[in-house]
TIFIBA-550073 format. One record per atom (N, C-alpha, C): x, y, z. Coordinates in steps of 0.001 Angstrom, whole numbers, plus 524288, in hexadecimal, padded with zeros to 5 digits. Example, Ala and Ser with C-alpha at 12.3 -4.5 7.8 and 13.67 -1.06 7.14 Angstrom:
BEGIN
833867E9C681E78
8300C7EE6C81E78
833907F31C81E78
832327F73681BA8
835667FBDC81BE4
832648001E81EBE
//
This chain:
BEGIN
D2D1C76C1064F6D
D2DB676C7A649C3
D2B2A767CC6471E
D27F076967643C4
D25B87642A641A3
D29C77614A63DEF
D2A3975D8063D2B
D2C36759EC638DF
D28B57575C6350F
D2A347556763071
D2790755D262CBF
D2B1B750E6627A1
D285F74CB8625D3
D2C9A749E46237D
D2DC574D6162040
D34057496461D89
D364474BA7618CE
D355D7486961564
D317B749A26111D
D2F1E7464A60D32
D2E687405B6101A
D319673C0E60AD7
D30FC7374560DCF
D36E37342B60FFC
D39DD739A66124D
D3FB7738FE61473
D3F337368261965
D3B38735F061C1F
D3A06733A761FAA
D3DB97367F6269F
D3F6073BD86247A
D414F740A462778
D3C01743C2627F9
D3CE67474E62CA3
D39D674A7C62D0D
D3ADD7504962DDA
D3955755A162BEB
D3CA075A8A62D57
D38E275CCF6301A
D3A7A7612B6314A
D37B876677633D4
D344C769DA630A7
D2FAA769F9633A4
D2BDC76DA462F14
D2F677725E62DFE
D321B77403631FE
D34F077B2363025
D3C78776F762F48
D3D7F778D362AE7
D43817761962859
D471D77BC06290E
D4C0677AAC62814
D4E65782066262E
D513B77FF062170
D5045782F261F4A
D52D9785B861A19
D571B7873F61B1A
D5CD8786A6619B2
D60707885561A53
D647878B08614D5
D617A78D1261222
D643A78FE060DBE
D65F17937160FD7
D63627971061432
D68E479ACC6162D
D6B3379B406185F
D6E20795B561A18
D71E1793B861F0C
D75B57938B6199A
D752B793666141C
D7A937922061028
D7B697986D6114E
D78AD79C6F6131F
D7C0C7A192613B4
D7A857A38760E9B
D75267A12660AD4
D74507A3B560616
D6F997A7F16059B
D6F277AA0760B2E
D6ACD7AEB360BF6
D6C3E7B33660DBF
D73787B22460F05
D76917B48B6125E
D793A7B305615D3
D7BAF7B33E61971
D81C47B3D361B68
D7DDE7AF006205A
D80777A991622BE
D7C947A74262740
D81CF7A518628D6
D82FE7A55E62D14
D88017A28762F40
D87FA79D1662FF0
D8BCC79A0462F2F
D88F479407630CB
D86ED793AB63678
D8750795A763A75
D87D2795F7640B7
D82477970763FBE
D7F0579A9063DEC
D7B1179C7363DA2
D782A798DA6394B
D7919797AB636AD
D76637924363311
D753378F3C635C7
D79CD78C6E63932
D79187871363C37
D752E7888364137
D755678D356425B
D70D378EE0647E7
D6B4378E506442C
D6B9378FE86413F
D651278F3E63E10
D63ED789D763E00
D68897855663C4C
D67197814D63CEC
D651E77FA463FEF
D68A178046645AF
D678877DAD64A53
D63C57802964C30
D60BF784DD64C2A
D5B7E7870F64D7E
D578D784EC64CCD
D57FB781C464577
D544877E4A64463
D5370779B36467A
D585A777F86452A
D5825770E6647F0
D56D4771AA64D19
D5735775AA64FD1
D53F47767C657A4
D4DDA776E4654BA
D4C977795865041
D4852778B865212
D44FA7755F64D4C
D48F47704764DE2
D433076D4C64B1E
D453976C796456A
D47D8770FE64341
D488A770D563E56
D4C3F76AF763A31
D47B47694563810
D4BBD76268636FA
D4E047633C63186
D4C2F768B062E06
D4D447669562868
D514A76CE6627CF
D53F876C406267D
D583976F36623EA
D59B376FAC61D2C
D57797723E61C3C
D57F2772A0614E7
D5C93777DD61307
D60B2774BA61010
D636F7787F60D2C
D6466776826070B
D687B777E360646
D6AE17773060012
D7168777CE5FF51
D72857748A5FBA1
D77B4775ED5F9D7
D796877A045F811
D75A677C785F623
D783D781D85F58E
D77657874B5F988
D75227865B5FD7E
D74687891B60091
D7B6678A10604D0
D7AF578F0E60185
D807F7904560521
D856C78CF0600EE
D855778B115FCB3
D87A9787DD5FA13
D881D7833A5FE9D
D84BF77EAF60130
D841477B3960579
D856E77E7F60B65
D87717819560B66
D8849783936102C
D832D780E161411
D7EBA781F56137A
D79F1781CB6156A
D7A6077B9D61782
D7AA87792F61329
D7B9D77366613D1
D8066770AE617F5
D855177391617CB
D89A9772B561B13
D87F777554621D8
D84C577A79621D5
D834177BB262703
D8142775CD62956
D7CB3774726268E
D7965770D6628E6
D7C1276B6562AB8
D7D2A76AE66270F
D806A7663C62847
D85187665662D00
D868E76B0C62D3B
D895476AFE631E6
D85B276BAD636D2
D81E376E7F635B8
D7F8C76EC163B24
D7E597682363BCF
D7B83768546399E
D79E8760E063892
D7B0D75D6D63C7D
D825075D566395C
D8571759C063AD4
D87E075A596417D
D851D75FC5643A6
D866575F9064AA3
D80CA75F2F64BCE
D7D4075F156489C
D78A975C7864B18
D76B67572E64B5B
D791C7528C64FBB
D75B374C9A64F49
D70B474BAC64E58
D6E5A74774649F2
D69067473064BCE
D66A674C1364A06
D673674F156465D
D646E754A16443F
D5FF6752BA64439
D5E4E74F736402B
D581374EDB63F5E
D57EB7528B63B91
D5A4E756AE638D8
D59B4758DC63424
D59D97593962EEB
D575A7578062BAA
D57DD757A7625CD
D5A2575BF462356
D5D4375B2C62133
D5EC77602361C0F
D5CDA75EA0617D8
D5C33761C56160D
D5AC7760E36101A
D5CA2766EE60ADE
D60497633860976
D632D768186060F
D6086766726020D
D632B76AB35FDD9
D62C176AF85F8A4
D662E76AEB5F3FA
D65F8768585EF3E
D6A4B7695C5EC44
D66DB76D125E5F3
D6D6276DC55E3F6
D698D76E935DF25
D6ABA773715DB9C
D6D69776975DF3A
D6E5377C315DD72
D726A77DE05DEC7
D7568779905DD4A
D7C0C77B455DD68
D7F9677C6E5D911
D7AF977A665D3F3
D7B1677BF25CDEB
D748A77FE65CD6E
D771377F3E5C85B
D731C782BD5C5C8
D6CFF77DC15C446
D68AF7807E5C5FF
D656877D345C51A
D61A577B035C015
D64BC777DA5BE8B
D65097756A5B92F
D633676FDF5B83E
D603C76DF35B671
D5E9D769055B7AB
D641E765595B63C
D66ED765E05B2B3
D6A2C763C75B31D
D6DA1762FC5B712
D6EB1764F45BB14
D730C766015C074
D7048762355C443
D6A0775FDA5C374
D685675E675C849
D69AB7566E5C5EE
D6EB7755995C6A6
D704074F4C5C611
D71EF74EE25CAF3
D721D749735C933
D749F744B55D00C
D7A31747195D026
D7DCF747F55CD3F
D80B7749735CEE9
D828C74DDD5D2D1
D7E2E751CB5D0C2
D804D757375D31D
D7C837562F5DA6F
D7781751C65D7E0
D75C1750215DD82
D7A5B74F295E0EB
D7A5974BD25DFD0
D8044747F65E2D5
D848174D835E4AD
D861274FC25E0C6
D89F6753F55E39C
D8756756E95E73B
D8235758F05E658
D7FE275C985EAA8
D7ED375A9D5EFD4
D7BFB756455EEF9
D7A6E752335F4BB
D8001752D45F701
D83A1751A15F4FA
D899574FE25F65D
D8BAE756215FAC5
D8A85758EA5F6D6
D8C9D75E205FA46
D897275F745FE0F
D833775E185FDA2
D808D75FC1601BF
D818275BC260742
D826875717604F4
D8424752BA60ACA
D8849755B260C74
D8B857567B60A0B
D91757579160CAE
D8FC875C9F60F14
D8BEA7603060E7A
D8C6D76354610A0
D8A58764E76165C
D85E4760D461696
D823075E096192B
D848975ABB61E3D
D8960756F961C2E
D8D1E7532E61EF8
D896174F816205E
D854C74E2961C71
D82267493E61BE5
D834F745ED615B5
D8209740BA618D6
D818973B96613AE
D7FEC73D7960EA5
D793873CDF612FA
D740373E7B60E81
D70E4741D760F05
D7132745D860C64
D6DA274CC260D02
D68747481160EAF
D652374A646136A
D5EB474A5C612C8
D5C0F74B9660EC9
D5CA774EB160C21
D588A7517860949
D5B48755C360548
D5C22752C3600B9
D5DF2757A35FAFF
D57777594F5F863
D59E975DD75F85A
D55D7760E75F385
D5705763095EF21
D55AC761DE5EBA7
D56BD7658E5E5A7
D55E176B345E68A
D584D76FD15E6FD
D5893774EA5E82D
D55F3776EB5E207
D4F777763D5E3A9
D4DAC778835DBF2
D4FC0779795D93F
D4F537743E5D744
D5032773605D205
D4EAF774355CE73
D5124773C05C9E9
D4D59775AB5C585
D4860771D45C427
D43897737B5C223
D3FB376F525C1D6
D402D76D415C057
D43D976BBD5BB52
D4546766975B953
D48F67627F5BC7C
D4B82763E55C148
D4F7F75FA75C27D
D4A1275EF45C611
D44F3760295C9A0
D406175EEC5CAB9
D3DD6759B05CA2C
D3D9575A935C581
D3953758A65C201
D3C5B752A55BF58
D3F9F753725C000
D459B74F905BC69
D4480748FA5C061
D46F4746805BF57
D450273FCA5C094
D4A82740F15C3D3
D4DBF741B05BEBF
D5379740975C102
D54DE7425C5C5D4
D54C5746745C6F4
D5405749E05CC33
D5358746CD5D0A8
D4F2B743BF5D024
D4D9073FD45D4B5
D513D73B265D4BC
D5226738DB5CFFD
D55567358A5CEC3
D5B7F735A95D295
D5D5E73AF05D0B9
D626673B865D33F
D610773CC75D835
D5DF273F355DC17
D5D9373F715E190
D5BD773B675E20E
D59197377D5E03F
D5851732345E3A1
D5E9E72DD65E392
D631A72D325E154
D665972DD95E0AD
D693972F375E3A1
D68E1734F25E6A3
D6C30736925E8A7
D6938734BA5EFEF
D642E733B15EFC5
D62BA730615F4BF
D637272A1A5F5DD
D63A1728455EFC9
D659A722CC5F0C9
D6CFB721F95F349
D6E6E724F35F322
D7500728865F1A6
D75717276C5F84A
D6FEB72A085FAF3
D725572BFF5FF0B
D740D7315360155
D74F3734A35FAFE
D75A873B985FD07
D728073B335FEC9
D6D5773C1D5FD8D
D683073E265FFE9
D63A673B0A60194
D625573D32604C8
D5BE3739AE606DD
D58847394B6046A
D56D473F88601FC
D51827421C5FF89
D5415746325FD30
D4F4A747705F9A9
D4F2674AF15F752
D49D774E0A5F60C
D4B997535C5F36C
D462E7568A5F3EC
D481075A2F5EF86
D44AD75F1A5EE8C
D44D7761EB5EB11
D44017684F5EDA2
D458F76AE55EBF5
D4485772BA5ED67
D43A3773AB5E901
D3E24776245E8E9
D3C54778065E3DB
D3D3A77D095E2F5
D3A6F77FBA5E00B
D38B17855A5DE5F
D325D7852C5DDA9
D3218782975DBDD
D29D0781D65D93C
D28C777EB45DA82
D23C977E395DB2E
D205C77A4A5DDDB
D1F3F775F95D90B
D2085777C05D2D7
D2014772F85CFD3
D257876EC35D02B
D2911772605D1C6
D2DFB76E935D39B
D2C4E76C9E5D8CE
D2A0D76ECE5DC80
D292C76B8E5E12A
D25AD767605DE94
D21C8768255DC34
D1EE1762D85DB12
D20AD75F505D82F
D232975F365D4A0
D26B775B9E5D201
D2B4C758C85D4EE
D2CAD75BD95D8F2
D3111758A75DC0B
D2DFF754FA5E050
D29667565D5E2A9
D264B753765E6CA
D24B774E335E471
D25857501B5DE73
D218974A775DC3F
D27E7747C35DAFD
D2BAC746F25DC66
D306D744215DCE3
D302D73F825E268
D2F1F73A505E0EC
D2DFE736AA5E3D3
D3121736175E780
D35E8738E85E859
D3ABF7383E5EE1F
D3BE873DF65F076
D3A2D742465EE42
D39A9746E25EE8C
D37C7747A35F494
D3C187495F5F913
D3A26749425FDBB
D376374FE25FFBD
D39DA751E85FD17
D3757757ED5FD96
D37B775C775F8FB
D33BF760415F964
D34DC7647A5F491
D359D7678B5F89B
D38F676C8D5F9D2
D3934771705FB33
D377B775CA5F676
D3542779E65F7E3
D326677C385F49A
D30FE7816B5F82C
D3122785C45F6EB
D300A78BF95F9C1
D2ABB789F15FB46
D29A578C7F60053
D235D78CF35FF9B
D225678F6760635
D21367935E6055A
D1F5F7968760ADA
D1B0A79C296091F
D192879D2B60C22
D15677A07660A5F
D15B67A37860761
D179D7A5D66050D
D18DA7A85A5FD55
D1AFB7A4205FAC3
D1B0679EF05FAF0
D1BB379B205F5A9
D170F798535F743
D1110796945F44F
D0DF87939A5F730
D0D6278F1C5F3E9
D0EE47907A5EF31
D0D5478D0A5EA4A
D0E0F786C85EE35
D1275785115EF1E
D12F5780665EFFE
D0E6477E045F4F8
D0C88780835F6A8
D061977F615F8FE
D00AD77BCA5F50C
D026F77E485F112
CFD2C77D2B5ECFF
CFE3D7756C5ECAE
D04CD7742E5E9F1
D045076EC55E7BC
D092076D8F5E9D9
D0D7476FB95EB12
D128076DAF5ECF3
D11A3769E35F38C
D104676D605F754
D0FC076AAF5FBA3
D0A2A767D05F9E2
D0522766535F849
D033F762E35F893
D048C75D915F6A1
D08C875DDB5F03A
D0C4275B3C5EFC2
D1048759195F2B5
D112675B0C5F564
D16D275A825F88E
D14D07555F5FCEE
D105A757AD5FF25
D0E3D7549D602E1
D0A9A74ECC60345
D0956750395FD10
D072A74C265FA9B
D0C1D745125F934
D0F8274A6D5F7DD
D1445745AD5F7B5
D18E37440C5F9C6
D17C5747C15FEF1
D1A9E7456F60512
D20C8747016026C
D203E74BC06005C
D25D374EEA5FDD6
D255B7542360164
D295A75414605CA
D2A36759C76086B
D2C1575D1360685
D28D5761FB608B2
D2910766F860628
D2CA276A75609BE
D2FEB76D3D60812
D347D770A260B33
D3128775746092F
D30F47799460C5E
D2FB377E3A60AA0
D32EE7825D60B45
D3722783AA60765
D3B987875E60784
D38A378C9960866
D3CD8790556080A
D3B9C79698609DF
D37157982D609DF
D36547955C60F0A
D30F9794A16124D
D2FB779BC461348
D337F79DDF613EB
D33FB7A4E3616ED
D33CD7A984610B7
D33207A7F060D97
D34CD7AAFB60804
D39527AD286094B
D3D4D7ABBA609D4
D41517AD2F60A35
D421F7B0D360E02
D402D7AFB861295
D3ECC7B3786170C
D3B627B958613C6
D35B87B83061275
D32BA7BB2460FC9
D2F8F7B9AF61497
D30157B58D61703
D2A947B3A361A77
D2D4B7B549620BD
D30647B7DB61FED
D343C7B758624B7
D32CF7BCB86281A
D30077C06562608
D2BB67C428627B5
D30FB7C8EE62999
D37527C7D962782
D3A0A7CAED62995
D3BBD7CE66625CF
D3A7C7CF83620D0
D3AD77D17961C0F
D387D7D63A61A58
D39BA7DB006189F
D37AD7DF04616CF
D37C77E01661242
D37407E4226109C
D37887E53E60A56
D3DD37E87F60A78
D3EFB7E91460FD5
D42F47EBB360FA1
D484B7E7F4611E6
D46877E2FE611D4
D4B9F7DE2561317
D4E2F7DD0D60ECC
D52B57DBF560FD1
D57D17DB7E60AD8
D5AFD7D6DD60DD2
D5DAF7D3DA6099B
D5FB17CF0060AD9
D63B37CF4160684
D69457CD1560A1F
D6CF97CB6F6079C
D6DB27CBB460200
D71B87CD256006F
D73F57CCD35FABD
D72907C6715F90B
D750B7C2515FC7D
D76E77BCEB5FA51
D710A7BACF5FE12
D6B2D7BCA55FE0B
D69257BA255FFA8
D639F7BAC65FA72
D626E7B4E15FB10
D5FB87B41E5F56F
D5B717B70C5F469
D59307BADA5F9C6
D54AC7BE615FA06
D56017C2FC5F73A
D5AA07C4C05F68C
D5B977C95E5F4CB
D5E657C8DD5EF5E
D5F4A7C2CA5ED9A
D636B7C1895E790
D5CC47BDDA5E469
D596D7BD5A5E73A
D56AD7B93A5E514
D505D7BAA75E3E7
D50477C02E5E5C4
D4A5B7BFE65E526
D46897BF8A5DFF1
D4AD07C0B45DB3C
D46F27C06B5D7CF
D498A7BAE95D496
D4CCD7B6865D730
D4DE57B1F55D64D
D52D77B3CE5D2C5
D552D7B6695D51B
D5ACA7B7045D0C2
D5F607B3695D03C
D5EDE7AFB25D5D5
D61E37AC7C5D80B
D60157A6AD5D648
D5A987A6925D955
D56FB79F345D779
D51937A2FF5D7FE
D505D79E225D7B4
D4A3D79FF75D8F4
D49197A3275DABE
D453A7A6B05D8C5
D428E7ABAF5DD22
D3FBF7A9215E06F
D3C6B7A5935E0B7
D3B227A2F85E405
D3C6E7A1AD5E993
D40EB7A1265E975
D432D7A0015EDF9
D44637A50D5F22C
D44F67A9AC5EFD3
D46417ADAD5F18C
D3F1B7B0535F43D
D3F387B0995F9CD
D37897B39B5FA7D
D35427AFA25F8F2
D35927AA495F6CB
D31C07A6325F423
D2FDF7A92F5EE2E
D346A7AB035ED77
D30CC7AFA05E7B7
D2CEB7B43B5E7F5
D2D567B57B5EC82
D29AD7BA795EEB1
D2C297BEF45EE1C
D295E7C3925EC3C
D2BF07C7D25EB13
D2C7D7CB565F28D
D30327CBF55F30F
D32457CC805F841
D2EC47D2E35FC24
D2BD67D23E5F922
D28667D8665FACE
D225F7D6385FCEF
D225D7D3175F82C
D1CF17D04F5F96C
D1E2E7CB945FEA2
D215C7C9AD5FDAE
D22B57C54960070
D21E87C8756058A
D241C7CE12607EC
D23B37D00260D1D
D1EC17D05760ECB
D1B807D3E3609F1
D15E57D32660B08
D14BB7CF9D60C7C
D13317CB2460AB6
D10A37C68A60BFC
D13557C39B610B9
D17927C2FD61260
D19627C2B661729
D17A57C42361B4E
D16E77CB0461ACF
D13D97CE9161EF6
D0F3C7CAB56214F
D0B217CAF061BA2
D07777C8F861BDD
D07A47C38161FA1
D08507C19A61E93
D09EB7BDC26229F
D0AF07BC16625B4
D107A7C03A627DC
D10E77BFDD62E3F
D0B9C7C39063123
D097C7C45262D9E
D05C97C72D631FB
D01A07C5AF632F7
D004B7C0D36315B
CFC867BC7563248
CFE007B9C0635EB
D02DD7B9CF63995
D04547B6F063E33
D04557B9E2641B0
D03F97B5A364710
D04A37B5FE64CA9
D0A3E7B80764E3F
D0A437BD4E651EE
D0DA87BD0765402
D11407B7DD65677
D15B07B83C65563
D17BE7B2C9657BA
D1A4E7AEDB6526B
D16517B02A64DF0
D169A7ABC764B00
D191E7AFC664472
D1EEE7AE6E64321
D21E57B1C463E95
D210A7B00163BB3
D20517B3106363F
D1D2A7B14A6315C
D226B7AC2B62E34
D27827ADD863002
D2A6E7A81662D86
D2A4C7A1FB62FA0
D28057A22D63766
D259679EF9638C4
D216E79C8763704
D1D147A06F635AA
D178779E9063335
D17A879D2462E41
D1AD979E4662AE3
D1BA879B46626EC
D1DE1796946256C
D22EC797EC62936
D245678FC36298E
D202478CFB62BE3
D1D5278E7562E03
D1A4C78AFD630FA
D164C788B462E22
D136478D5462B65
D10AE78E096247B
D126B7899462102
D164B78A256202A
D193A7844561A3B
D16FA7804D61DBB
D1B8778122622F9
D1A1877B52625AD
D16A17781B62778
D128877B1C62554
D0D22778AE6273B
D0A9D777BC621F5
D0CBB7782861DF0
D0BD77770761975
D0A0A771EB616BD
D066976DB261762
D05EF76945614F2
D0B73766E1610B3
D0E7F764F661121
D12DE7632860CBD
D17357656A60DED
D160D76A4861377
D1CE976D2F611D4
D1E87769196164C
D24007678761681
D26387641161A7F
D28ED7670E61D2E
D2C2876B7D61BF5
D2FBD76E4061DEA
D2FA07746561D9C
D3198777B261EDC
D321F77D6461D20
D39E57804161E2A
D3BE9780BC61A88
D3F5C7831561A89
D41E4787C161B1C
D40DC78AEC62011
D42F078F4561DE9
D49A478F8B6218E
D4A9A7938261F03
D4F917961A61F46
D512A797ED6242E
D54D5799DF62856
D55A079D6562B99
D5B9B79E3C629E7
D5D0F7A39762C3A
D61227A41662CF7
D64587A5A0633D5
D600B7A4A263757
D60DC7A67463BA5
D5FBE7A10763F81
D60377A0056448E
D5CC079CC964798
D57457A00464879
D571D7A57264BB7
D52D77A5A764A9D
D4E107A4A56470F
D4F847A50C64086
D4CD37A2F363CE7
D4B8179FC463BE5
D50E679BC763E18
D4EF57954563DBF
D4C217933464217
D4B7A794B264774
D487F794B164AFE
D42837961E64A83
D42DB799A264757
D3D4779C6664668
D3AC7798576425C
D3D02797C463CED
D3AC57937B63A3B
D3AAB78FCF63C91
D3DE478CB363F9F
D3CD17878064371
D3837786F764435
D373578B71649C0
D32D078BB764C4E
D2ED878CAA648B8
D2CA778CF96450D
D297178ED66430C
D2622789C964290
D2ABC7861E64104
D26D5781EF642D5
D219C77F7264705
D2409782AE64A70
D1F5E7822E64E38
D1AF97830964D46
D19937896A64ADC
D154A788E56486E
D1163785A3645B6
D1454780866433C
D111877C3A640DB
D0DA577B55646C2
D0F58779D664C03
D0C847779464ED4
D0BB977BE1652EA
D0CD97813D6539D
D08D178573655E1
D0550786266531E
D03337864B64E21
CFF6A7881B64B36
CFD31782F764CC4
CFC5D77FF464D09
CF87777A7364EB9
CF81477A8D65456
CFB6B77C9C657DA
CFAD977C8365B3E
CF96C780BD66037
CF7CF7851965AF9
CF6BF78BBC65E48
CFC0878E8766196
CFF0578B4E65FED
D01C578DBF66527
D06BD7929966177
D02AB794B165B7F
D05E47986F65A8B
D01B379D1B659E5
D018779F8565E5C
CFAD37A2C165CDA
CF9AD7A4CD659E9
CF54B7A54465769
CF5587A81865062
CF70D7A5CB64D92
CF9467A3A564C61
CFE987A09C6495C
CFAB379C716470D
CF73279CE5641FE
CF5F57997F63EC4
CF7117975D6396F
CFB487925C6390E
CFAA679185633E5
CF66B7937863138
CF35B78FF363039
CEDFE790FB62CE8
CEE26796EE62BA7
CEE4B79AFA62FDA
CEC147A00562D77
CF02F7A11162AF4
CF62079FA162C20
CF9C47A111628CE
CFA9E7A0996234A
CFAD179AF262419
CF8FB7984661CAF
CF4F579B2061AEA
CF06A79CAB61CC2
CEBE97A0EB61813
CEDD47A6DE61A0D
CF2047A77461AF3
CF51E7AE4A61A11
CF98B7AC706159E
CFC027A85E615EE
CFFCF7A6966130D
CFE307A77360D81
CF8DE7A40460D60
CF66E7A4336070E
CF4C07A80860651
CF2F67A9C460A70
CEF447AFBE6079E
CF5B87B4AA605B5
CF8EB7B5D4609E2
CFCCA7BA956074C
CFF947B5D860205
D01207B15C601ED
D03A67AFAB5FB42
CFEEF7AF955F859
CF9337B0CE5F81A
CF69E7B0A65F494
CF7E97B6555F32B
CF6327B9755F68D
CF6317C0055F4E1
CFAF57C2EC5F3F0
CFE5A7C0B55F601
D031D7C2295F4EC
D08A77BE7A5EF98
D077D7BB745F061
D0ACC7B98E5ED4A
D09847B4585EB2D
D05607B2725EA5A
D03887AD4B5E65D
D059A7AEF35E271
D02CD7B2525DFFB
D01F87B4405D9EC
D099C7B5A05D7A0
D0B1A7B6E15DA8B
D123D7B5F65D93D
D133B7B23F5D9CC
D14D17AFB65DDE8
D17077AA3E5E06B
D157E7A5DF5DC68
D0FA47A46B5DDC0
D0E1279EFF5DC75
D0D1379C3B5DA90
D0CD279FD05D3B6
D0FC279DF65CF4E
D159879D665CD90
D181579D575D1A3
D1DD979C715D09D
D1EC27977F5D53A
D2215794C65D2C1
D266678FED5D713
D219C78B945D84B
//
């Protein structure tokens, strides 16, 4: 597994991270027994960075980890949660105070001092863009809650405004083959100013996951079936904002540019992760197999350099990547976020 610093934390993570928003049980029903096996699937293979949120699962997500954690010596793993969206998102709600209470619940939930790594769970562009913002998280690192801090955007003009924040250790921001925008100025930014890039729902919400039909249906309480036209947050977040028909198309398209051997949700983590500026890739599992499979996918960074995945070419992948989001979905997508 390659490693990769974390900004200038002087830590280092795993090119492939997991995402754990549906270990809070908010995609559907995940037992903790079966949460904590996804964990430990990862940490066997390599996996150093663990990303959730306080509101994921109302902390549930946050209390799994921390328990697994705390029977693991010597983890070597970063978490990195999020706060932010435990009110309504209002520029007014984002003060030191409500900092201080959130850090507070996320340690305790954690059964650590000092979180590694808080993120602002997109915010509105004004708490972004705001002095104060920085003011009170530097504050809350002189304090001791926290080490670092970072930002989760929605748009790439909020990713660029937060990168240009002088203690700003990372932006997380969508970006997998139907979101490309952040290719053009976000990661050359990012890299320019030694600010790591997380790349959330790396899979479009399992759109890239090649297991989807026009005839798949999902959960009442899962955000694919309450969220697609953003009724909940962002449409964005739901497919990366892809209309879920097209999104199959262009999927097709895709896995069928690979080598037997090699699954189109493998070739795409592997895709971000080879990305100039991305540091990490986040995706989700709800199974070990899943988290095993994203693990390994890592490998690919060094079979594709090293032949030993036959057929299996970055390069030709990235010009199938651009060519189906040009023909298929630029002209929607990439004027938005």
């Amino acid at each position: 597994m390659h490693a990769r610093p974390l900004g200038s934390t002087g830590r280092s993570v795993s090119a492939i991270g997991l995402g754990t928003w549906q270990l809070g049980a908010d995609w559907g029903a995940v037992s903790e027994a079966d949460a904590t096996a996804v964990l430990a699937a990862s940490a066997d293979r390599g996996v150093t960075l663990f990303d959730t949120a306080d509101v994921y699962g109302d902390g549930r997500s946050e209390s799994i980890i921390g328990r697994f954690l705390a029977d693991r010596a010597d983890h070597g793993i970063t978490v990195a949660t999020k706060m932010g969206r435990r009110v309504s998102q209002e520029p007014e709600n984002y003060t030191l105070e409500n900092f201080r209470a959130w850090t507070d619940r996320s340690r305790r939930n954690l059964g650590v001092d000092t979180l590694d790594l808080v993120q602002l769970h997109c915010p509105p562009s004004a708490v972004i863009g705001s002095e104060a913002t920085y003011d009170a998280l530097d504050e809350l690192v002189a304090d001791g809650a926290i080490a670092a801090y970072g930002v989760s955007v929605e748009t790439c003009a909020q990713a660029l405004d937060a990168i240009s924040r002088p203690r700003v250790t990372n932006v997380q921001i969508i970006l997998n083959p139907f979101r490309l925008k952040p290719l053009d100025e976000v990661l050359p930014a990012a890299a320019a100013a030694g600010v790591s890039i997380f790349a959330r729902v790396p899979l479009a919400s399992g759109l890239l996951s090649g297991k989807y039909t026009a005839s798949t249906t999902f959960a009442a309480d899962d955000h694919r079936t309450y969220n697609r036209h953003g009724e909940a947050f962002d449409r964005g977040e739901t497919f990366s904002g892809v209309d879920f028909e097209v999104g199959l198309a262009a999927a097709s398209e895709l896995a069928a540019t690979l080598p037997d051997g090699v699954s189109l949700p493998q070739a795409t983590l592997a895709w971000i992760a080879s990305l100039r500026g991305v540091t990490t890739v986040i995706p989700g599992a709800r199974s070990v197999r899943q988290a095993a499979s994203n693990a390994d996918a890592g490998a690919l960074l060094d079979a594709d350099a090293a032949g030993s995945a036959p057929g299996f070419d970055l390069a030709a992948f990235d010009a199938a990547v651009h060519d189906v989001y040009d023909r298929h979905l630029r002209a929607a997508i990439h004027p938005q976020w």
